[in-house]
C-alpha positions as CSV (number, residue, x, y, z in Angstrom):
1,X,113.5,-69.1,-24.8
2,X,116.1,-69.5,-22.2
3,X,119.3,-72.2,-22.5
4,X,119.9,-74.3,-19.6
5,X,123.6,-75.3,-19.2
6,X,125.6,-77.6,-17.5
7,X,126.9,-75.8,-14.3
8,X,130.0,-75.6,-12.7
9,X,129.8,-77.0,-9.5
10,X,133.4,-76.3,-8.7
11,X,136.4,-75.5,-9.5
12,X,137.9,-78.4,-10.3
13,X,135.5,-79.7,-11.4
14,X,135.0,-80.2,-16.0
15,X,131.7,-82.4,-16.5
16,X,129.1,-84.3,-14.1
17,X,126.8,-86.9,-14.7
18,X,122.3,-86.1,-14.9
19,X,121.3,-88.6,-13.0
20,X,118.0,-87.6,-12.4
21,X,115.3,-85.6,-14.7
22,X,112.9,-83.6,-11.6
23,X,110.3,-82.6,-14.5
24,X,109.2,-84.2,-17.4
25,X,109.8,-83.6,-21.0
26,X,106.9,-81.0,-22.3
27,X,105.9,-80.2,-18.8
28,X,105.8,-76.5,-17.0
29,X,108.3,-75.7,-14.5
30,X,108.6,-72.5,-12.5
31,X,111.6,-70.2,-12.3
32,X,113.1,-71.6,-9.2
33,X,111.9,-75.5,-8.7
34,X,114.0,-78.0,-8.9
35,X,114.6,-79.1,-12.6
36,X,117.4,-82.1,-12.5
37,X,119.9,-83.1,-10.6
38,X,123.7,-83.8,-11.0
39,X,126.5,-85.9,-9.6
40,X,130.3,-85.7,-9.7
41,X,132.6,-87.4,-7.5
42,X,132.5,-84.3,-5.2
43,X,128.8,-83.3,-4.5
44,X,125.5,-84.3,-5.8
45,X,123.0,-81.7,-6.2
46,X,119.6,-80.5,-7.5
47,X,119.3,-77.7,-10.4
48,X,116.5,-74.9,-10.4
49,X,115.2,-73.5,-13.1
50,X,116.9,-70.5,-14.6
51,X,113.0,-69.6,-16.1
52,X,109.6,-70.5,-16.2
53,X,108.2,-72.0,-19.3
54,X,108.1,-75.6,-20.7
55,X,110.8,-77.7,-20.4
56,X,113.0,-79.6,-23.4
57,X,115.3,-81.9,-22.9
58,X,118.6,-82.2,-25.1
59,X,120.1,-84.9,-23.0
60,X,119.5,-88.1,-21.8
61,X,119.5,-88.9,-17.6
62,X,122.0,-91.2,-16.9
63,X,124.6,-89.1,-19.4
64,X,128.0,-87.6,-18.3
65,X,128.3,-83.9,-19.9
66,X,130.6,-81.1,-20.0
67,X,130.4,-78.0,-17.8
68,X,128.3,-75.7,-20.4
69,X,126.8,-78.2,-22.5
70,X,123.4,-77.7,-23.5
71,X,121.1,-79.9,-21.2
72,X,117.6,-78.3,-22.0
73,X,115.8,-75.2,-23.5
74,X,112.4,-74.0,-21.4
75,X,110.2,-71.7,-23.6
C-alpha cells in the first residue's frame, strides 16, 4: 500500500486546492499516469502516481489541503 500526499509545489507555497480527480475512485492506475491535478495561486499542475495499484480517495476534488495531507492510498 503506498500513501499519496499532498506535494509541495514550492517553496512558498503551504496547501493547494484538487481541482481535478484524473482516475476514478476503485479504478487501476499505473506508476507514472497522471492521477489528479492541483492548483495554487502560483502553478497548476497534474500529479503521477507514486505506484501502481488501485486508487482510494481520502479527499474530495474541489477541496483546499495542506502540503502532506493524505489525498489517496493505491493498493
Amino acid at each position: 500500500m503506498t500513501e499519496v500526499r499532498m506535494p509541495k509545489p514550492g517553496d512558498a507555497i503551504t496547501e493547494a486546492e484538487i481541482t481535478e480527480f484524473l482516475v476514478a475512485d476503485g479504478a487501476s492506475v499505473a506508476e507514472g499516469d497522471p492521477l489528479y491535478s492541483i492548483a495554487t495561486d502560483k502553478v497548476e499542475m497534474d500529479i503521477e502516481a507514486p505506484a501502481s495499484g488501485v486508487v482510494s480517495w481520502k479527499v474530495e476534488a474541489g477541496g483546499t489541503y495542506d502540503v502532506g495531507a493524505l489525498i489517496a492510498v493505491i493498493a
